[in-house]
mmCIF file as gemmi writes it, N, C-alpha and C atoms, coordinates in Angstrom:
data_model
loop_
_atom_site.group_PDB
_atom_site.id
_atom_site.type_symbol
_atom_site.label_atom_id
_atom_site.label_alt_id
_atom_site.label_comp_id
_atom_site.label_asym_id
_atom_site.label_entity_id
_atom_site.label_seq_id
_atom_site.pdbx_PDB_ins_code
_atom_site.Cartn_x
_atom_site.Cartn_y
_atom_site.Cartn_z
_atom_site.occupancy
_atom_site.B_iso_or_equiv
_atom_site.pdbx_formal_charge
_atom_site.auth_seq_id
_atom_site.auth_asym_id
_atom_site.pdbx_PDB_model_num
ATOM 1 N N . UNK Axp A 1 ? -2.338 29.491 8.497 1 0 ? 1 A 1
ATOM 2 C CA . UNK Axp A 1 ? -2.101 28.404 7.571 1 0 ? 1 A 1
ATOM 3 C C . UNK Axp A 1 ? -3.453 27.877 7.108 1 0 ? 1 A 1
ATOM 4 N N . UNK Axp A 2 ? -3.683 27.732 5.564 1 0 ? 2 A 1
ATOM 5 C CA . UNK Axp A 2 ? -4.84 27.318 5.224 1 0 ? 2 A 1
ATOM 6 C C . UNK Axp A 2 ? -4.719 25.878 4.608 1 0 ? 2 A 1
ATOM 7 N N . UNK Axp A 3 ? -6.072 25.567 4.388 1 0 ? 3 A 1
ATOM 8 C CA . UNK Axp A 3 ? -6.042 23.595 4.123 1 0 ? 3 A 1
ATOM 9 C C . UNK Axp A 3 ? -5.339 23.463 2.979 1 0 ? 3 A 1
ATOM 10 N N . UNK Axp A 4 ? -5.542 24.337 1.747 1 0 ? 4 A 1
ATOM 11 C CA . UNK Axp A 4 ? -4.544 24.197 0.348 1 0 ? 4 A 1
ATOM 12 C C . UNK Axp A 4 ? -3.146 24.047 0.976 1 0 ? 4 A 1
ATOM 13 N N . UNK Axp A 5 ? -2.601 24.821 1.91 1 0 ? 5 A 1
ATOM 14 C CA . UNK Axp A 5 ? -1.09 25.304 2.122 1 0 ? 5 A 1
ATOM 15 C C . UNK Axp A 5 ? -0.584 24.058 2.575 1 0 ? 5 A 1
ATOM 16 N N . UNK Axp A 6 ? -1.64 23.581 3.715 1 0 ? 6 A 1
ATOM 17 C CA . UNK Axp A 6 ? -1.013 22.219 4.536 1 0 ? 6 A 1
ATOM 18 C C . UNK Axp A 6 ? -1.177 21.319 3.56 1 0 ? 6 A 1
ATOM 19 N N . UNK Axp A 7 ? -2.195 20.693 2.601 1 0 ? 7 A 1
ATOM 20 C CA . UNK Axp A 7 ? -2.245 19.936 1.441 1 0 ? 7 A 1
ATOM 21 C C . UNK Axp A 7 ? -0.631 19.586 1.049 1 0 ? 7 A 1
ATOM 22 N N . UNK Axp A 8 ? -0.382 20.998 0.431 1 0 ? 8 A 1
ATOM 23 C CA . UNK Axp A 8 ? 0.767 21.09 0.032 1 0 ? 8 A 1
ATOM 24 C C . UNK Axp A 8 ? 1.714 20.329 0.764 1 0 ? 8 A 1
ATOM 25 N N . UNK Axp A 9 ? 2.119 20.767 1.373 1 0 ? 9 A 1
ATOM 26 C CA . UNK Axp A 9 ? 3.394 20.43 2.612 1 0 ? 9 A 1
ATOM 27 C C . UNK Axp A 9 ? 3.248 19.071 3.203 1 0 ? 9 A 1
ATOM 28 N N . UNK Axp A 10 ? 2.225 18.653 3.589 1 0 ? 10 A 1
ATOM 29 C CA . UNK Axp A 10 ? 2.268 17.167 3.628 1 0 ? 10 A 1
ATOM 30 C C . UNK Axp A 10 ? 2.192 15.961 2.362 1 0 ? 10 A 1
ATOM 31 N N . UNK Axp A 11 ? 1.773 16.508 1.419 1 0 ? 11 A 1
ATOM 32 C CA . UNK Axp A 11 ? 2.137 16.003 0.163 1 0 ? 11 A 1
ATOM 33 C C . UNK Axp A 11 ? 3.508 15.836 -0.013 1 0 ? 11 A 1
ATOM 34 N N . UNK Axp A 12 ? 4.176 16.819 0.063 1 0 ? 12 A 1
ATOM 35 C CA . UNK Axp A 12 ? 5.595 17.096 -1.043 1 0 ? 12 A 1
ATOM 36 C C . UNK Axp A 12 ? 6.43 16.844 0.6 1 0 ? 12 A 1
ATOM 37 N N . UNK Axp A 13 ? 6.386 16.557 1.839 1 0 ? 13 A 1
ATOM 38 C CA . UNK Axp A 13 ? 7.014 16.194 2.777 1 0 ? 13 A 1
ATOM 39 C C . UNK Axp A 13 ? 6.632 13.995 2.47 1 0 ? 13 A 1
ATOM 40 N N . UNK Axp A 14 ? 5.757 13.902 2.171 1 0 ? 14 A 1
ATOM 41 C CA . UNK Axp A 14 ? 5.312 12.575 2.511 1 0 ? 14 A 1
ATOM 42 C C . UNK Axp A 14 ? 5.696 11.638 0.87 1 0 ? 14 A 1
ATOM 43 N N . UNK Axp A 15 ? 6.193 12.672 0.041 1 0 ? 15 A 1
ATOM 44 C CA . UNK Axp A 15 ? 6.572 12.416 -1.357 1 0 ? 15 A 1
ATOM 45 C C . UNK Axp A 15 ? 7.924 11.899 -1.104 1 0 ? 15 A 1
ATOM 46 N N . UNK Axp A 16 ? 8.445 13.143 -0.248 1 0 ? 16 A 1
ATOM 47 C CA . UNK Axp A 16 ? 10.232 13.08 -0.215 1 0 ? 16 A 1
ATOM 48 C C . UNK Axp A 16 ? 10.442 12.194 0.514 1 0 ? 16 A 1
ATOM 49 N N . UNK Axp A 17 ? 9.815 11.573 1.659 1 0 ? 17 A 1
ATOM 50 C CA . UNK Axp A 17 ? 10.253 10.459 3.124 1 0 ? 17 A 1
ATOM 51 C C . UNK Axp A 17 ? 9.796 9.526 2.133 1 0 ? 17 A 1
ATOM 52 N N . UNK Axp A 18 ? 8.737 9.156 1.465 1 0 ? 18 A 1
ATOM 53 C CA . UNK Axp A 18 ? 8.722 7.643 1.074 1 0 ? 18 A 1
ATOM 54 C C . UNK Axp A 18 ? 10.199 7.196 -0.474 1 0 ? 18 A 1
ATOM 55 N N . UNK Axp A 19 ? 10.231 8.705 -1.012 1 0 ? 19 A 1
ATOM 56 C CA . UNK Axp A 19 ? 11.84 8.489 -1.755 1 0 ? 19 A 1
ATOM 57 C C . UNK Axp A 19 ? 12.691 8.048 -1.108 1 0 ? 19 A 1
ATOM 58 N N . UNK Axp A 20 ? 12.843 8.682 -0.072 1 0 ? 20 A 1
ATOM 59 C CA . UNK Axp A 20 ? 14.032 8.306 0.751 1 0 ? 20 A 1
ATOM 60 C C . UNK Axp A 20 ? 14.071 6.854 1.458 1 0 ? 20 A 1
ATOM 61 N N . UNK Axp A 21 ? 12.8 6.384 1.649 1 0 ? 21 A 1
ATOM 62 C CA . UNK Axp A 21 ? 12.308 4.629 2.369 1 0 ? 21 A 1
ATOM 63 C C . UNK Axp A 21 ? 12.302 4.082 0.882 1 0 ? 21 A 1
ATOM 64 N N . UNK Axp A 22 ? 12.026 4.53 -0.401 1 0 ? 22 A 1
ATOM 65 C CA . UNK Axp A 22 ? 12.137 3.41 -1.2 1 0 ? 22 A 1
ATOM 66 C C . UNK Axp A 22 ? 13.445 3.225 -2.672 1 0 ? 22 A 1
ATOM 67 N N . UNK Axp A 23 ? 13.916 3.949 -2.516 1 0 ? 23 A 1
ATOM 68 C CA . UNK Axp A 23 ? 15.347 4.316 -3.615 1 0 ? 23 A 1
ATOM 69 C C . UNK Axp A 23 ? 16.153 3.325 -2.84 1 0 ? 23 A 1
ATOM 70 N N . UNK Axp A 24 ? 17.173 2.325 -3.33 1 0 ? 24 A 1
ATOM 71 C CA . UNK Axp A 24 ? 18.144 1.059 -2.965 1 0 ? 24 A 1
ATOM 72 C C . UNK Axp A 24 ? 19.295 1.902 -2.918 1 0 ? 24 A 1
ATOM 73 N N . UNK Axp A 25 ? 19.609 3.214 -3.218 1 0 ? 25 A 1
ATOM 74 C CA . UNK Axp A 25 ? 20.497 4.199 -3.046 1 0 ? 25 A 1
ATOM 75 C C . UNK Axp A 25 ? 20.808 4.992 -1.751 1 0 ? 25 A 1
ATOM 76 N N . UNK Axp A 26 ? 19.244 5.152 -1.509 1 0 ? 26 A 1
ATOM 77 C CA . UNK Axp A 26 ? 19.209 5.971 0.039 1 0 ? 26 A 1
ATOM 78 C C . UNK Axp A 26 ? 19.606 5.542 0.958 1 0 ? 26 A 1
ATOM 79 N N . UNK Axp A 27 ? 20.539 6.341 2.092 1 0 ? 27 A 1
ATOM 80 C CA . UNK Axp A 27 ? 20.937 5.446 3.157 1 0 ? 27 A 1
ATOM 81 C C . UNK Axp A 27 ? 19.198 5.367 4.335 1 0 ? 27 A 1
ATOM 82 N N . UNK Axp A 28 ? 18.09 5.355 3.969 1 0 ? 28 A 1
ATOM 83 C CA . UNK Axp A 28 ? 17.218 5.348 4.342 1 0 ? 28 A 1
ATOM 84 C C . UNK Axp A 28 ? 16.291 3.969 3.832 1 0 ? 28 A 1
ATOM 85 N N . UNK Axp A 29 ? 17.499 3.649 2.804 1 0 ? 29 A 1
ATOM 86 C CA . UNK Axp A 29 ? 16.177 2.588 2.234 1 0 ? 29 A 1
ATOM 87 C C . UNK Axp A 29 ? 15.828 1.365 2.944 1 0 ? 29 A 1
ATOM 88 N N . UNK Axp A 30 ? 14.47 1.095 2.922 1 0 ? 30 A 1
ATOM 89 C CA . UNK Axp A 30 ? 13.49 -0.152 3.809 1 0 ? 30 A 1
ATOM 90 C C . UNK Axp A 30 ? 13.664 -1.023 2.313 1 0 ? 30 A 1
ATOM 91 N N . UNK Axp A 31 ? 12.521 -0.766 1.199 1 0 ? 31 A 1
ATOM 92 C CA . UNK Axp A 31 ? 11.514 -1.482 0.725 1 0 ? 31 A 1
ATOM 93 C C . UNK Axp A 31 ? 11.197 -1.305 -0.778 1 0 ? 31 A 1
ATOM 94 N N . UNK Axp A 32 ? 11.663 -1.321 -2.013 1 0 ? 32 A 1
ATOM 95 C CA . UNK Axp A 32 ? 10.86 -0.188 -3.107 1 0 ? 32 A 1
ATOM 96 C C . UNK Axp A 32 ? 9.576 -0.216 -3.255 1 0 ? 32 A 1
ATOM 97 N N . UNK Axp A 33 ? 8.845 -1.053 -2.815 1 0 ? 33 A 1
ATOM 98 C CA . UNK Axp A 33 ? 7.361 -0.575 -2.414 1 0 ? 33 A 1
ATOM 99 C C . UNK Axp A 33 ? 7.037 0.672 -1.496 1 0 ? 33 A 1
ATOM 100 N N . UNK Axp A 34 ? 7.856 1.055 -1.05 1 0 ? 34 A 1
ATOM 101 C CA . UNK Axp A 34 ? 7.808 2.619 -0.693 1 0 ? 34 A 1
ATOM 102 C C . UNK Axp A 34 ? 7.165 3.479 -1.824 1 0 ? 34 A 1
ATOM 103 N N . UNK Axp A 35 ? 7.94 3.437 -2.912 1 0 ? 35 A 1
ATOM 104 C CA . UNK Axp A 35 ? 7.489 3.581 -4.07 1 0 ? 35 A 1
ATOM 105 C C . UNK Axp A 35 ? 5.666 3.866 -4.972 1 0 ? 35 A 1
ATOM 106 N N . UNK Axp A 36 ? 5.846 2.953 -4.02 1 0 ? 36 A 1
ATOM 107 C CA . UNK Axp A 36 ? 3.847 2.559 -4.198 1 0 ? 36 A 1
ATOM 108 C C . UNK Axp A 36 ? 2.897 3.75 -3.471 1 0 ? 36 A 1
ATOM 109 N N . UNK Axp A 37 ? 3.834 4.01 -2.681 1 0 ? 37 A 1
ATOM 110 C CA . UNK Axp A 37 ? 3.088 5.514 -1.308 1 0 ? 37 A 1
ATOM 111 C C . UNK Axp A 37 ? 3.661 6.54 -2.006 1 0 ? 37 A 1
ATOM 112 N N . UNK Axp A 38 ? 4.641 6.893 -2.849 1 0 ? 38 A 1
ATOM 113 C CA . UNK Axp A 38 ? 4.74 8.054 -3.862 1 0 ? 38 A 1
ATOM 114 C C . UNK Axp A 38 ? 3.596 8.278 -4.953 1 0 ? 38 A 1
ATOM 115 N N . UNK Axp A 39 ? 3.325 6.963 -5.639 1 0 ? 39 A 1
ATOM 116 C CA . UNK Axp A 39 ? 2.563 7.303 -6.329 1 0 ? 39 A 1
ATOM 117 C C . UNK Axp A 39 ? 1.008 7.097 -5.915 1 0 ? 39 A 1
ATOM 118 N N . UNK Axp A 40 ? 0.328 6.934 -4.804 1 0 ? 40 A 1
ATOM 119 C CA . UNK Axp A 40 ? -0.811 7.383 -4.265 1 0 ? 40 A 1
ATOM 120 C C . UNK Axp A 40 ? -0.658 8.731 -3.812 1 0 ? 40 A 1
ATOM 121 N N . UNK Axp A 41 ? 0.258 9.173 -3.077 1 0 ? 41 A 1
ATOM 122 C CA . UNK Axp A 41 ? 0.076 10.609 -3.145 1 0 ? 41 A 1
ATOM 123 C C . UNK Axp A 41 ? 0.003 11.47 -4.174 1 0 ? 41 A 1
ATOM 124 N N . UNK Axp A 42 ? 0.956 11.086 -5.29 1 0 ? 42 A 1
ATOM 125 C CA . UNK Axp A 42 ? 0.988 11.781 -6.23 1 0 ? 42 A 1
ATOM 126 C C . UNK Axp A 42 ? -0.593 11.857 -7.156 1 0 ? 42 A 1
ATOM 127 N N . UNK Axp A 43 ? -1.281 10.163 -7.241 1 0 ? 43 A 1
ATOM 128 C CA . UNK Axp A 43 ? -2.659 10.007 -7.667 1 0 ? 43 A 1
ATOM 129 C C . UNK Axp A 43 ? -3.495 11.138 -7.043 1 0 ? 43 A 1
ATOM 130 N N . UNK Axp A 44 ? -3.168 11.034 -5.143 1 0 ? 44 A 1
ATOM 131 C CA . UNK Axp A 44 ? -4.331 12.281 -4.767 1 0 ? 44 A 1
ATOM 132 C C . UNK Axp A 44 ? -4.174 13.448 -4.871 1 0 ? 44 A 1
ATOM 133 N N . UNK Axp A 45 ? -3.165 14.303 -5.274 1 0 ? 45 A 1
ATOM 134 C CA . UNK Axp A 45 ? -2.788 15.357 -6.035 1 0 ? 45 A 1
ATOM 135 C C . UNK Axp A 45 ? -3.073 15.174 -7.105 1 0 ? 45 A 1
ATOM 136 N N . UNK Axp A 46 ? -3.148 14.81 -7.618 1 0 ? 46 A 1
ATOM 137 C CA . UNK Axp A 46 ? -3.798 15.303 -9.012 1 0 ? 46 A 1
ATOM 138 C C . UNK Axp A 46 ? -5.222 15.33 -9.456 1 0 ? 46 A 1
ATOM 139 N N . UNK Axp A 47 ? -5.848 14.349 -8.72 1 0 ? 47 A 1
ATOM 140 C CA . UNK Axp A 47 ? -7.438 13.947 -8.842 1 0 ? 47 A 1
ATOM 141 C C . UNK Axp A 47 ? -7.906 15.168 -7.542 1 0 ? 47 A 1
ATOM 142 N N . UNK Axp A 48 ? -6.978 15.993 -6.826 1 0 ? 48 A 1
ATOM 143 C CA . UNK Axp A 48 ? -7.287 17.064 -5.879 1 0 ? 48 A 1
ATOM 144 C C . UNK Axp A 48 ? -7.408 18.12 -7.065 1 0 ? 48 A 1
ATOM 145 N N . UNK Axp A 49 ? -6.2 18.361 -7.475 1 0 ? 49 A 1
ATOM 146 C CA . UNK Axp A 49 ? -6.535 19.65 -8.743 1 0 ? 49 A 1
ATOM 147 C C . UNK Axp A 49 ? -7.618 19.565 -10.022 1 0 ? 49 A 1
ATOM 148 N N . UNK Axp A 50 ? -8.183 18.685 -10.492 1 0 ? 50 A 1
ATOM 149 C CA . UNK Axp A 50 ? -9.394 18.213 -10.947 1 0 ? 50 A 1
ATOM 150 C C . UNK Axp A 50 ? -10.8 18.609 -10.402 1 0 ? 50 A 1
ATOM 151 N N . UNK Axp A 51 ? -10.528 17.944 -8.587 1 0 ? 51 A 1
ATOM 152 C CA . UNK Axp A 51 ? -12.018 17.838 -8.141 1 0 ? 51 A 1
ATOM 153 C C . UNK Axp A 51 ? -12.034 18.773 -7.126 1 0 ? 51 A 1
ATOM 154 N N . UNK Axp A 52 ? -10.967 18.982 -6.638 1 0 ? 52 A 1
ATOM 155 C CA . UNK Axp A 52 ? -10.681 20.024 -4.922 1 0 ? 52 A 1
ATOM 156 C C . UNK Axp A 52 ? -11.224 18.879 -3.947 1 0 ? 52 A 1
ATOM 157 N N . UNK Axp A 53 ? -11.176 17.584 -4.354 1 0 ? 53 A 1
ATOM 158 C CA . UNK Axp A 53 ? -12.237 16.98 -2.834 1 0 ? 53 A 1
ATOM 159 C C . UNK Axp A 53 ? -10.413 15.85 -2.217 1 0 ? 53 A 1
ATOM 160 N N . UNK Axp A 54 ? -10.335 16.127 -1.508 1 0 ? 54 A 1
ATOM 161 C CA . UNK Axp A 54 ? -8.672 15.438 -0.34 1 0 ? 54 A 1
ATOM 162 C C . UNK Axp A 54 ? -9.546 15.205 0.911 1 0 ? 54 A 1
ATOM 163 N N . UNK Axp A 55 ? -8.913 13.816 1.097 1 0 ? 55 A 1
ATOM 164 C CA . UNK Axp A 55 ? -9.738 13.183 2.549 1 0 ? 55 A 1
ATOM 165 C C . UNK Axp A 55 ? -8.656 14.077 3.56 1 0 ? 55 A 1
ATOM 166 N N . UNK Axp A 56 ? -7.665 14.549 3.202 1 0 ? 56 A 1
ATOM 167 C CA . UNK Axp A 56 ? -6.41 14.804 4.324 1 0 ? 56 A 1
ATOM 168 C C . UNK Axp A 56 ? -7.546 16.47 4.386 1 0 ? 56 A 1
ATOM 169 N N . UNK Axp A 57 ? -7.984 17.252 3.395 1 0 ? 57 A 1
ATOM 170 C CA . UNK Axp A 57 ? -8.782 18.395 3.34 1 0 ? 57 A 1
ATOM 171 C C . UNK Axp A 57 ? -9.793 17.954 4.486 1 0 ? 57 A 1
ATOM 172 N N . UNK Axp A 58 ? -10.632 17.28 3.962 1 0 ? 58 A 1
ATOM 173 C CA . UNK Axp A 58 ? -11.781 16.754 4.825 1 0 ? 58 A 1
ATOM 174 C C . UNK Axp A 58 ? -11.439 16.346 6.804 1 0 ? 58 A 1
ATOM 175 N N . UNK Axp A 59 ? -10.231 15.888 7.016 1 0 ? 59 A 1
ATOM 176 C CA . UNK Axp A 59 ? -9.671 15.695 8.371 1 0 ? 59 A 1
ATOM 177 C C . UNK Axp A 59 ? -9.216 17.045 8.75 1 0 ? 59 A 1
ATOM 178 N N . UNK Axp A 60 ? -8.849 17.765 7.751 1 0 ? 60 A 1
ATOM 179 C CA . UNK Axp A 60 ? -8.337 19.257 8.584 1 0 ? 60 A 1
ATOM 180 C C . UNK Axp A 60 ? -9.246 19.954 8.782 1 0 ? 60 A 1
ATOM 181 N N . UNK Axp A 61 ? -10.177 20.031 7.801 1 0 ? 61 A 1
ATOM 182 C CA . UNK Axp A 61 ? -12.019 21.024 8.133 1 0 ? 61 A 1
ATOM 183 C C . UNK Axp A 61 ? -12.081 20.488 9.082 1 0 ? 61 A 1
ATOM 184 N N . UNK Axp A 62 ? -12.164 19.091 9.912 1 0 ? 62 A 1
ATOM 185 C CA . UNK Axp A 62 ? -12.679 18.742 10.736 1 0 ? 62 A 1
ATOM 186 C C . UNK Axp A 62 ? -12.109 19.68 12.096 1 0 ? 62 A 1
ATOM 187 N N . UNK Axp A 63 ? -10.805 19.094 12.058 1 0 ? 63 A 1
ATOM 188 C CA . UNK Axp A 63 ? -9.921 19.683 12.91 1 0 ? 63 A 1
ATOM 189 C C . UNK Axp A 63 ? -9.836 21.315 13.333 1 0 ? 63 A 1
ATOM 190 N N . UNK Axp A 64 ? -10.984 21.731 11.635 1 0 ? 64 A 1
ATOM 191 C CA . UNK Axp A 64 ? -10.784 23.985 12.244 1 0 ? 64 A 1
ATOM 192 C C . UNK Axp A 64 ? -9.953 24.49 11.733 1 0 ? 64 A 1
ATOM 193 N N . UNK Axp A 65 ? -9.033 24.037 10.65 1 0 ? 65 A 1
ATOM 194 C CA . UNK Axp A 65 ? -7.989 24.923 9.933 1 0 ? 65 A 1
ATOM 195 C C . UNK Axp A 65 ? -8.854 25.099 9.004 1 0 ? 65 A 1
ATOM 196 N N . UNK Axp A 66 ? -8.455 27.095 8.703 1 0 ? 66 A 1
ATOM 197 C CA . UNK Axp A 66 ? -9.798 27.632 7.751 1 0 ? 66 A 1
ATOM 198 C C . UNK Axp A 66 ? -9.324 26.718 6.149 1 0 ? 66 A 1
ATOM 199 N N . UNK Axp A 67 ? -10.074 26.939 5.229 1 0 ? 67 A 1
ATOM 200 C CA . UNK Axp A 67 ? -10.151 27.008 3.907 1 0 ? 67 A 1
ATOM 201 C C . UNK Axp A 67 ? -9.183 28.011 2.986 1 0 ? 67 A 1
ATOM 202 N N . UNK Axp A 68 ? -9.647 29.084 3.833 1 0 ? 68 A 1
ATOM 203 C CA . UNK Axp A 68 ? -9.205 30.098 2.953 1 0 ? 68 A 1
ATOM 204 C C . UNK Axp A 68 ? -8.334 31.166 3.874 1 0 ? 68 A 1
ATOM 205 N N . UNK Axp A 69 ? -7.426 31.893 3.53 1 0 ? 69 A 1
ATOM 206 C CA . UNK Axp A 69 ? -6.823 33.394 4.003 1 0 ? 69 A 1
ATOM 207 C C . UNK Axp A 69 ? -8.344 34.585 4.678 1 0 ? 69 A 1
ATOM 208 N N . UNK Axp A 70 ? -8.019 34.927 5.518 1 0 ? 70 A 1
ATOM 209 C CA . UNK Axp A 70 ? -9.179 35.95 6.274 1 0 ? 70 A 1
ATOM 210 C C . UNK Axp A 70 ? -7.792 37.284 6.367 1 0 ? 70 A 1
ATOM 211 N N . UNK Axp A 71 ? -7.508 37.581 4.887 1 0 ? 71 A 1
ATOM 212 C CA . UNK Axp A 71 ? -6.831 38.85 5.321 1 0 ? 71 A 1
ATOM 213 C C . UNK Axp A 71 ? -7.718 40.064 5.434 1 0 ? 71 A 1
């Protein structure tokens, strides 16, 4: 698993749980300021495909998950 892949997946996992905490529909709903944590993720996705620079990137280099595929 590389840092783009996990990017991914905790993005679009942390997209769908704060829908589900902020929609007055969901049997999950807290708050619609939930709402507010959709669209910061969504901000750092996009300013990621622009610049490539993600603090969540920067904590996983730390952590030793490669960059890239070593096929």
């Amino acid at each position: 698993m590389t840092i783009d892949r996990l990017i991914h997946i905790f993005a679009g996992s942390f997209i769908l749980l704060s829908l589900a905490l902020g929609i007055p529909g969901s049997p999950l709903f807290v708050s619609p300021w939930w709402l507010a944590f959709t669209a910061f993720v969504g901000a750092n996705l996009l300013q990621y495909g622009f610049t490539e620079v993600c603090p969540l990137g920067w904590i996983l280099g730390k952590l030793g998950v490669p960059r890239t595929c070593s096929r």
